[in-house]
C-alpha positions as CSV (number, residue, x, y, z in Angstrom):
1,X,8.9,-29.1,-55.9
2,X,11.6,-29.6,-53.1
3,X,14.3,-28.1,-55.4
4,X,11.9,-25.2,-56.8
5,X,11.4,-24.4,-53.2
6,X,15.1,-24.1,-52.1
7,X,16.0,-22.1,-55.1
8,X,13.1,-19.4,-54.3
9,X,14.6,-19.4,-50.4
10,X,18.3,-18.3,-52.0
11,X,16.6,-15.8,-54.2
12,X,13.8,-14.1,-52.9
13,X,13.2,-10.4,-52.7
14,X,13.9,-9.9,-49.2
15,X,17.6,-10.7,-49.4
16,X,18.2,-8.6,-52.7
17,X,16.7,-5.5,-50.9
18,X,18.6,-6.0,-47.6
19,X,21.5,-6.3,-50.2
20,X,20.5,-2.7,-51.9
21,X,19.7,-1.4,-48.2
22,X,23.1,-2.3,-47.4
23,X,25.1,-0.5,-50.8
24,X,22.8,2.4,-50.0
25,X,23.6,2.7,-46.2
26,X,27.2,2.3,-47.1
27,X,27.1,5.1,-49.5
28,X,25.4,7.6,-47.4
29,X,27.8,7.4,-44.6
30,X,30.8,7.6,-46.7
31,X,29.8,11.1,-48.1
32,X,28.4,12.2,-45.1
33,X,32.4,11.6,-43.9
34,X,33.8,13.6,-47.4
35,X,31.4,16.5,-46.5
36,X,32.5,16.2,-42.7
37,X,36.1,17.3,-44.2
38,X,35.0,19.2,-46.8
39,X,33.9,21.8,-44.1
40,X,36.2,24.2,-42.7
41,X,37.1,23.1,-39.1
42,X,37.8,27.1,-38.4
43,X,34.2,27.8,-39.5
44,X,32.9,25.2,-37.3
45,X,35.4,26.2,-34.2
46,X,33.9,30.2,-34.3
47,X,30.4,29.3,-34.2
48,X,30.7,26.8,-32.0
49,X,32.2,29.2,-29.8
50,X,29.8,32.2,-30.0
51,X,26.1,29.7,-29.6
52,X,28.0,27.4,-27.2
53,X,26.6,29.0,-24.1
54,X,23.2,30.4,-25.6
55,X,22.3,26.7,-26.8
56,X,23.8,25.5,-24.0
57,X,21.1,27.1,-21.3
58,X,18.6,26.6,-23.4
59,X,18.7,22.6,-24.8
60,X,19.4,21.8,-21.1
61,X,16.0,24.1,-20.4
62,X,14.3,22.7,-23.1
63,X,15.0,19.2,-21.8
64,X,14.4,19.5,-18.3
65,X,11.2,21.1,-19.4
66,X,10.3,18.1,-21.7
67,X,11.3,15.4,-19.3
68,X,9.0,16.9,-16.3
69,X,5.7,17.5,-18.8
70,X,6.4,13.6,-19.5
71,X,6.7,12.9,-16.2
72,X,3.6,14.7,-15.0
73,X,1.5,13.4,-17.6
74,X,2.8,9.8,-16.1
75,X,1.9,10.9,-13.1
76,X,-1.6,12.1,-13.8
77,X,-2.2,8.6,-16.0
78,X,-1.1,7.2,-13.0
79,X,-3.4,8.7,-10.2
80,X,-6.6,8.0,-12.6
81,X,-5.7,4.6,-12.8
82,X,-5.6,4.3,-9.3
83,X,-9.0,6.3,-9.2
84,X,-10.7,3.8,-11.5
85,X,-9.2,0.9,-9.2
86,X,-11.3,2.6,-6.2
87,X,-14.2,2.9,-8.5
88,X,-14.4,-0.5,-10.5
89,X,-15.1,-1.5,-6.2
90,X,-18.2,0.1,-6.1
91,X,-19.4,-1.2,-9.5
92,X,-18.2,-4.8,-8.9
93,X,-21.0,-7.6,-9.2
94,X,-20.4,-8.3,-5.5
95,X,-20.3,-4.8,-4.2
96,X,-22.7,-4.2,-1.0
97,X,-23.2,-1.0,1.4
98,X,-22.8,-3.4,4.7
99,X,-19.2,-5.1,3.3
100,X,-17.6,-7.8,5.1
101,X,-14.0,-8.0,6.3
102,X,-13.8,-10.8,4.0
103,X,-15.7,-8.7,1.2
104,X,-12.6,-6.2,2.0
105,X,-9.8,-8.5,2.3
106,X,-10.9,-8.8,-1.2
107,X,-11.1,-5.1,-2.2
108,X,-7.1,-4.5,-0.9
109,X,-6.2,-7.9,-2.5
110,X,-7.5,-6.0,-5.8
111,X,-5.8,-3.3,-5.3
112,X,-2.7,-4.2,-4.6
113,X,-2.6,-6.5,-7.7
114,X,-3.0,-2.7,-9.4
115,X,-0.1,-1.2,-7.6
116,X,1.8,-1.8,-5.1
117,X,1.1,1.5,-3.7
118,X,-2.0,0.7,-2.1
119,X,-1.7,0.5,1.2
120,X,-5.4,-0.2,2.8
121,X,-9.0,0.2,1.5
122,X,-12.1,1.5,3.9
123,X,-15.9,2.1,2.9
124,X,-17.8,4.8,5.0
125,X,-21.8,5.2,5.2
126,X,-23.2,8.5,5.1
127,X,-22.3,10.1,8.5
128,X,-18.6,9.1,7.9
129,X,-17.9,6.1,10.0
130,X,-15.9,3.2,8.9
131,X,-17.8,0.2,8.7
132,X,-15.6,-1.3,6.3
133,X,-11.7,-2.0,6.5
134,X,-9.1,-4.3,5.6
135,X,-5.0,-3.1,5.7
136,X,-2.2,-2.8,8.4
137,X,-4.5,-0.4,10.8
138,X,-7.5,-2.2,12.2
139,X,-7.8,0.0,14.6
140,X,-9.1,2.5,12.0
141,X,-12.6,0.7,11.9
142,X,-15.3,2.0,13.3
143,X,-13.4,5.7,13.4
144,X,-15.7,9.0,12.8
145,X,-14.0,10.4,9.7
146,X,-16.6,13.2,9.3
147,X,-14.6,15.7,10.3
148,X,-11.2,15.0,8.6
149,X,-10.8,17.3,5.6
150,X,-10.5,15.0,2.9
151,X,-14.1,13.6,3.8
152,X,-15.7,16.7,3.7
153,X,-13.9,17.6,0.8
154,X,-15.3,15.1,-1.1
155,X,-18.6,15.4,-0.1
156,X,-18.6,19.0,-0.9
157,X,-16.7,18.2,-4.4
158,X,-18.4,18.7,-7.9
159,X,-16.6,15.4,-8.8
160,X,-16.9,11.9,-7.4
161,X,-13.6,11.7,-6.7
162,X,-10.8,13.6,-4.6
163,X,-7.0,12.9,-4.1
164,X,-5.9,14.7,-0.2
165,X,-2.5,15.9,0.5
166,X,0.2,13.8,2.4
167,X,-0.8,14.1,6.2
168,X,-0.4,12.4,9.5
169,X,-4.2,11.2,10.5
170,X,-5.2,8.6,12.9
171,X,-2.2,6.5,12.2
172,X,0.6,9.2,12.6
173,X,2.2,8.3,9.3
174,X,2.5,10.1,6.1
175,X,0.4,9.0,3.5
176,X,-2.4,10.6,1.4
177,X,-6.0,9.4,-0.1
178,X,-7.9,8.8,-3.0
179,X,-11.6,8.8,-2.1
180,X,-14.8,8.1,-4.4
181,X,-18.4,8.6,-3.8
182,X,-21.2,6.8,-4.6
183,X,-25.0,7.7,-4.4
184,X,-27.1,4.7,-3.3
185,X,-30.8,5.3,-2.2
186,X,-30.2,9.5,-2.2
187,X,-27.4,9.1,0.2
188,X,-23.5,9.8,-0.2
189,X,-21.1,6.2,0.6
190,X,-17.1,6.4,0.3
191,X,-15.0,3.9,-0.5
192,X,-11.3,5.1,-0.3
193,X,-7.7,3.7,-0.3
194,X,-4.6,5.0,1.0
195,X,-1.2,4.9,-0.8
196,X,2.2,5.2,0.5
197,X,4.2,8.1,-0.6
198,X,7.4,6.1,-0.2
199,X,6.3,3.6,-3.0
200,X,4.9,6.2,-4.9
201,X,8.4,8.0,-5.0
202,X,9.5,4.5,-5.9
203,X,7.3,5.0,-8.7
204,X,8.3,8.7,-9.6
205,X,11.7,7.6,-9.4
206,X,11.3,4.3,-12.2
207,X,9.9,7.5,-14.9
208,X,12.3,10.0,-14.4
209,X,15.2,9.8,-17.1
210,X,18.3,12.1,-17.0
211,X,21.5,12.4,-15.7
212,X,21.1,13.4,-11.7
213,X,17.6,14.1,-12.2
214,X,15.7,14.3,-9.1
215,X,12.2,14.1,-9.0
216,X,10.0,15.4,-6.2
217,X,6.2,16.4,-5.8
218,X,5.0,19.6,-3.0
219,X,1.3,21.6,-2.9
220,X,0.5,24.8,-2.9
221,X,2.4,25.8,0.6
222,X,5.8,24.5,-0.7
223,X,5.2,21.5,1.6
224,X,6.9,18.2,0.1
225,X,4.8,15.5,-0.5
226,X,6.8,12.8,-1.8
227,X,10.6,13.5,-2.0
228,X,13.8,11.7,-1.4
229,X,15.1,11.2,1.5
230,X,18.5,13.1,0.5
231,X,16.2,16.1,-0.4
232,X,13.5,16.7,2.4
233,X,10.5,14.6,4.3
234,X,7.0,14.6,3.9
235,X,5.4,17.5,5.2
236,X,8.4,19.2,5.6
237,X,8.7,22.8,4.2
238,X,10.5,23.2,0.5
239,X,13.0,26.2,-0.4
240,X,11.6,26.2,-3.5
241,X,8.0,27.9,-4.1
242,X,6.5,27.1,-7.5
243,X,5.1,29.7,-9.4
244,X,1.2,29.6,-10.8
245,X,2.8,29.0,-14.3
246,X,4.7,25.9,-15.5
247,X,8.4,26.9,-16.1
248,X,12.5,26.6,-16.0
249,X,14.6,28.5,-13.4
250,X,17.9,28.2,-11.8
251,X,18.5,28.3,-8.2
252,X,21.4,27.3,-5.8
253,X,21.0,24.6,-3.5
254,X,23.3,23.7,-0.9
255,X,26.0,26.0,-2.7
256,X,25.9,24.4,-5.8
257,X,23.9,26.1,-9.1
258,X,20.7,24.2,-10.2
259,X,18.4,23.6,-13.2
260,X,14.9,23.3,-11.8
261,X,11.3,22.7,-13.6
262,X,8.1,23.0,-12.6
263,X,4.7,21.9,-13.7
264,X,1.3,21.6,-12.2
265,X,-0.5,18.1,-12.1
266,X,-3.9,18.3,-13.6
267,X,-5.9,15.4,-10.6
268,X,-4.3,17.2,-7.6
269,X,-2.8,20.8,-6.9
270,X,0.6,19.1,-6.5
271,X,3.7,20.6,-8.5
272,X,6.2,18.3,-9.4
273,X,9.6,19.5,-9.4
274,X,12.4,17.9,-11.6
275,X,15.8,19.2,-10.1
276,X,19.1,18.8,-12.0
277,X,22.9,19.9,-11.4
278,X,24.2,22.0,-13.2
279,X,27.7,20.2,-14.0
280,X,25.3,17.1,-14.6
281,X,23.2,19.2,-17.4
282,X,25.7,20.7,-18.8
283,X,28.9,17.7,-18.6
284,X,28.0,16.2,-21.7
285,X,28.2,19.4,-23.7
286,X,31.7,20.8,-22.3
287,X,32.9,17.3,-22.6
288,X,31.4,17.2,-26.2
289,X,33.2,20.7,-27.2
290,X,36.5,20.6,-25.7
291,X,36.8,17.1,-27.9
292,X,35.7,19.0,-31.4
293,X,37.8,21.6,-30.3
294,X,41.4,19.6,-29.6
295,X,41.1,17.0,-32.2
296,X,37.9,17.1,-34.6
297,X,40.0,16.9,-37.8
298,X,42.1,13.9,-36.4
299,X,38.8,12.0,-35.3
300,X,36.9,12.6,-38.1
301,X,39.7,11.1,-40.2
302,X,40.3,7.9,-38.3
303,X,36.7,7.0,-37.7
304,X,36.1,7.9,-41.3
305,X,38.6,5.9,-42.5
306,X,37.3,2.6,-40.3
307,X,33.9,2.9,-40.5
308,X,34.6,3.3,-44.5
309,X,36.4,-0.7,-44.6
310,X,33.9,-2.5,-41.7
311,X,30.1,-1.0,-41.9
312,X,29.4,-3.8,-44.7
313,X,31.1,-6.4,-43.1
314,X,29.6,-5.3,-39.7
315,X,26.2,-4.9,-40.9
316,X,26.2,-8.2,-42.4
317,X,27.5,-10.0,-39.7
318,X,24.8,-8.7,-37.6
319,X,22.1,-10.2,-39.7
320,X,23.8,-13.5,-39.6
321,X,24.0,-13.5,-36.1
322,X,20.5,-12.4,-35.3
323,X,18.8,-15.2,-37.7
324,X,20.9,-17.8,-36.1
325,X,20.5,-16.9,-32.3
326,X,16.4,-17.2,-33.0
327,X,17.1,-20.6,-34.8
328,X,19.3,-21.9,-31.4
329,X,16.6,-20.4,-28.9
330,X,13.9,-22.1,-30.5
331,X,15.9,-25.4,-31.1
332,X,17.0,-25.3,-27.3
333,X,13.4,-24.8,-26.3
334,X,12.3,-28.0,-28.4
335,X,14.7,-29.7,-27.3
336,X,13.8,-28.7,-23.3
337,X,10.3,-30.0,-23.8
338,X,11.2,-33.6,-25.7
339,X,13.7,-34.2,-22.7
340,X,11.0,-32.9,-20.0
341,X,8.1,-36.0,-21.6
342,X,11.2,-38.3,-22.0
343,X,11.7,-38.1,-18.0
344,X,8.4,-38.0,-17.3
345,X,7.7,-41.3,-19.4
346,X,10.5,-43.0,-18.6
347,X,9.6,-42.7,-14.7
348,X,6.1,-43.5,-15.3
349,X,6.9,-46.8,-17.0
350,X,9.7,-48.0,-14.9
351,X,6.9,-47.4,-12.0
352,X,4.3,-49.2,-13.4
353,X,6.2,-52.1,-15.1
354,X,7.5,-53.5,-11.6
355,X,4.2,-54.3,-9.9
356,X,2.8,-55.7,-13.5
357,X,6.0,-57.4,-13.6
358,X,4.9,-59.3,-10.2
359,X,1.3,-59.3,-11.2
360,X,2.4,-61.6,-14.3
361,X,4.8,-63.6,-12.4
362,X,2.6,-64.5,-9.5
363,X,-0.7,-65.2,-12.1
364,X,2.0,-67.8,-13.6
365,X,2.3,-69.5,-10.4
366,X,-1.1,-69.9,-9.7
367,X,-1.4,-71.4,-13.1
368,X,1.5,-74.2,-12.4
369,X,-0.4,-74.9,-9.0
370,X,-3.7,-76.2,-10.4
371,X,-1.2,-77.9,-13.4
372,X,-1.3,-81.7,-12.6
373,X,2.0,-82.4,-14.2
374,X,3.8,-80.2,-11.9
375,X,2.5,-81.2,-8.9
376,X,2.7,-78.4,-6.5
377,X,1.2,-77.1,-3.3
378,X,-1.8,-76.1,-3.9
379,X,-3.5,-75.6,-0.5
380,X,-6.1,-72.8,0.5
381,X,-3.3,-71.4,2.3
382,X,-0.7,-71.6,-0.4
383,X,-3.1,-70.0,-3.2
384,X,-3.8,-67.4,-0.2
385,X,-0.3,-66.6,0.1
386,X,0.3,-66.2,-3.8
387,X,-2.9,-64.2,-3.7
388,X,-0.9,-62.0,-1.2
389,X,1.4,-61.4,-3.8
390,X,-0.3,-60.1,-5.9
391,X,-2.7,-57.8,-3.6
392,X,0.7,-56.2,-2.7
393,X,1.6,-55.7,-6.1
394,X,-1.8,-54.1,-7.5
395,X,-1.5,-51.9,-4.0
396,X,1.6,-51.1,-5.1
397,X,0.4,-49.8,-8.9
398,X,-2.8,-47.9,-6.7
399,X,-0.6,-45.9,-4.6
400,X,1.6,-44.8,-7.7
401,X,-1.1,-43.7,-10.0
402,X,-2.6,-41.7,-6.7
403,X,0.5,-39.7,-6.2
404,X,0.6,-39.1,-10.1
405,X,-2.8,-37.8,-10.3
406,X,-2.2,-35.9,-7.1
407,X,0.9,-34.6,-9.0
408,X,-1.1,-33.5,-12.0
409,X,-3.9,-32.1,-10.0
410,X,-4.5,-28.7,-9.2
411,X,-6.0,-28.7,-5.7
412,X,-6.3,-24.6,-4.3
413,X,-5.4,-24.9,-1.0
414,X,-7.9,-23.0,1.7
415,X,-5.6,-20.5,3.5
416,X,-6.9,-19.9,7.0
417,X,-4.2,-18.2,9.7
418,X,-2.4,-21.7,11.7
419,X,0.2,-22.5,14.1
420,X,3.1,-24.3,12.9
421,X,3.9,-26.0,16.1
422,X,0.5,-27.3,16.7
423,X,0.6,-28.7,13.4
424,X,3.8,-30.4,13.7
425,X,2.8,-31.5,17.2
426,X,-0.3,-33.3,15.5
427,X,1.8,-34.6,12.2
428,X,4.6,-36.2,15.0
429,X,2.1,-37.3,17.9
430,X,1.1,-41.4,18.3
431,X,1.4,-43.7,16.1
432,X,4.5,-42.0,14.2
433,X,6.3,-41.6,17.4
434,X,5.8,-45.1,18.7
435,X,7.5,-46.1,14.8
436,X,10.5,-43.7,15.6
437,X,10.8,-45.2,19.1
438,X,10.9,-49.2,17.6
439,X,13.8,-48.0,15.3
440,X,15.8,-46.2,18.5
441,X,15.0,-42.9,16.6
442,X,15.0,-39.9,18.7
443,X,12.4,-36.6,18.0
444,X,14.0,-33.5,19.4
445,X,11.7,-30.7,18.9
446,X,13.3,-26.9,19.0
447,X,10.2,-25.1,18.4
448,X,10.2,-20.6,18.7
449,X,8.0,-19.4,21.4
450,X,5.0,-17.4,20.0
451,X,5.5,-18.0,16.5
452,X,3.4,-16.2,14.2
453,X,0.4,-17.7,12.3
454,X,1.0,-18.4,9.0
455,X,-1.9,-17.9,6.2
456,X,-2.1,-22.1,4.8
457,X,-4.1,-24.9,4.6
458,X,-3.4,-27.3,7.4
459,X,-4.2,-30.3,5.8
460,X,-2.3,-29.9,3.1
461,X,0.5,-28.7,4.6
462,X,0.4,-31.4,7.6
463,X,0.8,-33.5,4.3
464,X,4.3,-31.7,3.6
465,X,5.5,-31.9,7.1
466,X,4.4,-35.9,7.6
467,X,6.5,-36.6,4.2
468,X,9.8,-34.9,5.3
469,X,9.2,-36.6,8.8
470,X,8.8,-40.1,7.1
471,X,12.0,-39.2,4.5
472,X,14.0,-38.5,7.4
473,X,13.1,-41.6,9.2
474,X,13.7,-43.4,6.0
475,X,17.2,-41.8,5.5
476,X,18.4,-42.8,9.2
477,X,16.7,-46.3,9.1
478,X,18.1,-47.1,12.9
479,X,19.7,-45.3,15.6
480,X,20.0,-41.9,14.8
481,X,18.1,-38.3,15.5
482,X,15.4,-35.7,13.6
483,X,15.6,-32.7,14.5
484,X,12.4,-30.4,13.6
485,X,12.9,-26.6,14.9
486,X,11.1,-23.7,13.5
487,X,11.9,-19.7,13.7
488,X,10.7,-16.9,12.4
489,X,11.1,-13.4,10.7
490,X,9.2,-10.5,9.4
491,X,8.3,-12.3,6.2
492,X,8.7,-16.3,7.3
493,X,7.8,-19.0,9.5
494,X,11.0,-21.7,8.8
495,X,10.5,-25.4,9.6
496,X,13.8,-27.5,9.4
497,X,13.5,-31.3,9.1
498,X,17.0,-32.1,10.1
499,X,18.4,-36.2,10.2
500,X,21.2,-37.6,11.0
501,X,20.9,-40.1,7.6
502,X,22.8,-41.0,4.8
503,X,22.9,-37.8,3.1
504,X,23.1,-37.1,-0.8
505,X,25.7,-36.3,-3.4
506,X,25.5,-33.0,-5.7
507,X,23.5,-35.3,-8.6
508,X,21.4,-36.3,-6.0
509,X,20.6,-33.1,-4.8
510,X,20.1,-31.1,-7.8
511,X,17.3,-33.8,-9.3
512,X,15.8,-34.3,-5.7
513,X,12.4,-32.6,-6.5
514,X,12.3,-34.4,-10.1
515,X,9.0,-36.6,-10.6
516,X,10.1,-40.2,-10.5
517,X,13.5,-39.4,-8.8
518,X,13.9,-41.1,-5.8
519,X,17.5,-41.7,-3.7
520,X,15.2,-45.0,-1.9
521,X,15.7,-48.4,-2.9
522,X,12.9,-50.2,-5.6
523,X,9.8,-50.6,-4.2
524,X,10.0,-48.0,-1.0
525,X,9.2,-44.2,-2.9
526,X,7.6,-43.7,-5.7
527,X,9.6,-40.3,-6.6
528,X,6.7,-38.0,-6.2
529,X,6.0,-37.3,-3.0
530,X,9.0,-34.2,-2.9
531,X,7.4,-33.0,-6.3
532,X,3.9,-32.6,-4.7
533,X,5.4,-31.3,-1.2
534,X,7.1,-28.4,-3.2
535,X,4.4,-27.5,-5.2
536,X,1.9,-27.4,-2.0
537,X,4.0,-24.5,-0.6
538,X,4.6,-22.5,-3.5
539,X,0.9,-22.8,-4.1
540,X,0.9,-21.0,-0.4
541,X,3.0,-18.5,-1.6
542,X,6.1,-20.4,0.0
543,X,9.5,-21.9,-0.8
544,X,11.5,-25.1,-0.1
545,X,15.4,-25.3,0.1
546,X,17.1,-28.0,1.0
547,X,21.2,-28.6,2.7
548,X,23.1,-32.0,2.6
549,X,26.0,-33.7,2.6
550,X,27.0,-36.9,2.0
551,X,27.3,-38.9,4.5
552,X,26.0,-36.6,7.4
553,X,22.6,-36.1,6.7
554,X,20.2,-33.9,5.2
555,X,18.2,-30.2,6.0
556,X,14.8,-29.7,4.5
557,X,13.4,-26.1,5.1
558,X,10.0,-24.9,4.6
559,X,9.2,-21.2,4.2
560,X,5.8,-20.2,5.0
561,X,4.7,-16.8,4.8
562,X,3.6,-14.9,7.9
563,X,-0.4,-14.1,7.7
564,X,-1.7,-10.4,7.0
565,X,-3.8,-10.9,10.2
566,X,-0.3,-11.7,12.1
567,X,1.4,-8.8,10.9
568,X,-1.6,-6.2,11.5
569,X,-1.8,-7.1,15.4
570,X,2.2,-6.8,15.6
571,X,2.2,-3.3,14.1
């Protein structure tokens, strides 16, 4: 059956068909290359000269035309998307007309997972106040938005939705809204959400295709909405008025000649305007002729002549190569996961096997001391002593299979906004100073004045900080210094566990947040406690990175980032 098998592998259907494919494909591009010089090159020259310029205008038309309608349909998908984000709030299982801030924290959290665009979310009752809000303008709860146009709008819309123009408002920034409505108990509620016009350019800008294609959006007055920064601002009024009707025209900008489309979106009386160079339309096509012209006969020749002795081989070779790159990725991804269980068991034995070891050992004692023939101690205060033994073994075994079911455990941390420095101040106060001070092990503390809040859970990061503290001490032993300082930025609050220790070497380093690697002698670490530390703070949405040197010590940072809350009251 084995041999039946391998003889249907070498001559199944596939591989004769792929061979036919091949003859076939071989054959077509060899008399495509005898017609190519069949045809008179004169012939070729005069027509190309006469429809040069007329198909010229026109393809790059045609395109321009085709790449905006694509664009504008994106843009369209895009903008209901973001309208059925807004509404799936309203019909959510935990909607209510009174919201909480948490209920909106929520909502924006939502949101944002849908775009990044989103910049805050707000719910209004019926007489257009704000009793809902969560975003970088907290001031904006409680405002009267009954007057503002886009509210109005709305109300007075046929449909339950309504996307504004860009404008100032109460926070003096550019950005526009998308507002829904919702009838509960015969009276009209808003929910809407802001977006920024920069990240939506962002947006605009990942769709557009073409060669110096620039993408813009303005309304009905010409005004630019969302534009480049090398092409206008927001608000700001356009030299180019859109026509009623979709369409192609030319224009000069800045002295130099331009393609420019126009079409109409079909959620908002926005135009968006695709804008291309003419030497960028057009460069391919002059490059493309003045080559035909000087030397069609001469290229058509030599790549006629060398595509004629290497498709097969090419084609061929390509096959081979693709079958065996999928066999090596999925070998090398086999292979990744047997090493990964190998480490892991390895450690887990070697762990465990060295208090059982002593367990045994000590049980074997016992044993000889109750043996007549051997005639040992066997006081109440010996046994007590071999008894001690093994307590301090089996404590041993506890505190490893804690750590690794801490390890495997998935604990979600509860993120409230804390101070850093009070939390450090806690993790280093009492007992773990007194330790430091026995060993002649000096604390300096270079803490940033008004640091901001960062959104964690205390405990568990007071867990982190107490574990670099006690590796540090552990690395210095006697006589030497921790440094813990922490700064900040826009994103970050840093803490830096500095010692003055042994240090590690590169093979140290690179394994240092390995389960079951430790750099401590048998018996003192169990290997995990970096491995849990690390994966505390990226469950916060932080980072660890770590500095050291052999022989001078090591640098653990922690990367914490800033809380919304924080960032809100700063802007």
């Amino acid at each position: 059956m084995v041999n039946n098998g391998k003889k249907n592998r070498h001559n199944r259907p596939e591989r004769a068909t792929t061979g036919d494919y091949f003859k076939k494909l071989n054959f077509r591009i060899k008399l495509g290359l005898l017609l190519s010089l069949v045809v008179p090159v004169s012939v070729l020259s005069l027509y190309f000269h006469f429809q040069f310029n007329y198909t010229l205008k026109n393809s790059g038309k045609l395109h321009l035309s085709t790449l905006a309608e694509s664009e504008r349909n994106t843009i369209d998908l895009f903008l209901q998307e973001r309208v059925v984000n807004i509404f799936s709030l309203l019909h959510s299982s935990d909607f209510s007309a009174s919201p909480t801030k948490s209920d909106m924290e929520h909502y924006i959290e939502n949101l944002r997972q849908m775009s990044d665009a989103f910049v805050d979310v707000g719910f209004f009752n019926p007489m257009g106040i704000q009793t809902g809000y969560a975003g970088p303008f907290p001031f904006l709860y409680d405002k009267d938005y009954s007057k503002e146009k886009w509210f109005s709008d709305l109300l007075g819309h046929k449909k339950n939705y309504y996307i504004s123009d860009i404008y100032l408002g109460f926070r003096n920034k550019p950005h526009f809204t998308i507002a829904v409505k919702q009838i509960i108990d015969q009276k009209p509620y808003v929910m809407r959400a802001t977006l920024d016009p920069e990240r939506f350019y962002q947006f605009i800008s990942s769709i557009s295709r073409g060669k110096g294609i620039e993408s813009f959006l303005i309304n009905q007055k010409g005004a630019y909405q969302v534009v480049s920064s090398t092409i206008g601002k927001p608000l700001k009024k356009s030299q180019f008025i859109p026509s009623d009707q979709d369409g192609v025209t030319e224009i000069e900008v800045n002295g130099e000649k331009a393609l420019v489309s126009h079409v109409w979106l079909k959620e908002v009386d926005w135009a968006l305007i695709a804008m291309q160079p003419l030497r960028n339309a057009f460069q391919e096509m002059y490059k493309a002729r003045n080559i035909l012209i000087a030397g069609s006969m001469f290229l058509l020749i030599i790549i006629s002549g060398f595509l004629w002795m290497i498709t097969d081989r090419l084609l061929k070779k390509a096959q081979i190569i693709a079958d065996s790159r999928e066999n090596l990725k999925y070998q090398l991804i086999q292979a990744s996961k047997l090493a990964s269980i190998g480490e892991l068991a390895t450690g887990i034995a070697h762990e465990i096997n060295n208090p059982l070891a002593i367990i045994s050992a000590e049980s074997g004692v016992l044993k000889d001391m109750f043996n007549p023939e051997f005639d040992l101690d066997n006081s109440p205060d010996k046994v007590r002593e071999e008894l001690g033994y093994i307590d301090d073994a089996v404590s041993r075994a506890r505190v490893i299979t804690k750590e690794l079911l801490n390890y495997g455990r998935k604990n979600e941390p509860k993120l409230i906004p804390s101070n850093v420095n009070s939390l450090l101040d806690h993790v280093l106060e009492g007992i773990k100073e007194h330790e430091f001070k026995v060993s002649n092990i000096n604390v300096v503390k270079n803490y940033e004045n008004n640091l901001p809040l960062t959104l964690i859970d205390p405990n568990q990061i007071s867990q982190v900080f107490l574990n670099l503290i006690n590796n540090a001490g552990d690395a210095i032993g006697e006589n030497g210094t921790i440094t813990v300082s922490t700064q900040s930025d826009e994103a970050f609050v840093r803490v830096t566990v500095k010692d003055t220790g042994s240090g590690m070497n590169s093979e140290q380093l690179k394994n240092i947040f390995v389960p079951f690697f430790t750099t401590k002698a048998v018996g003192k670490g169990t290997g995990l406690g970096l491995s849990i530390s690390l994966g505390i703070v990226e469950s916060m949405g932080g980072k660890m990175e770590v500095q050291s040197i052999e022989g001078a010590g090591s640098s653990f940072t922690v990367l914490l980032p800033v809380s919304n809350l924080e960032k809100n009251e700063n802007e």
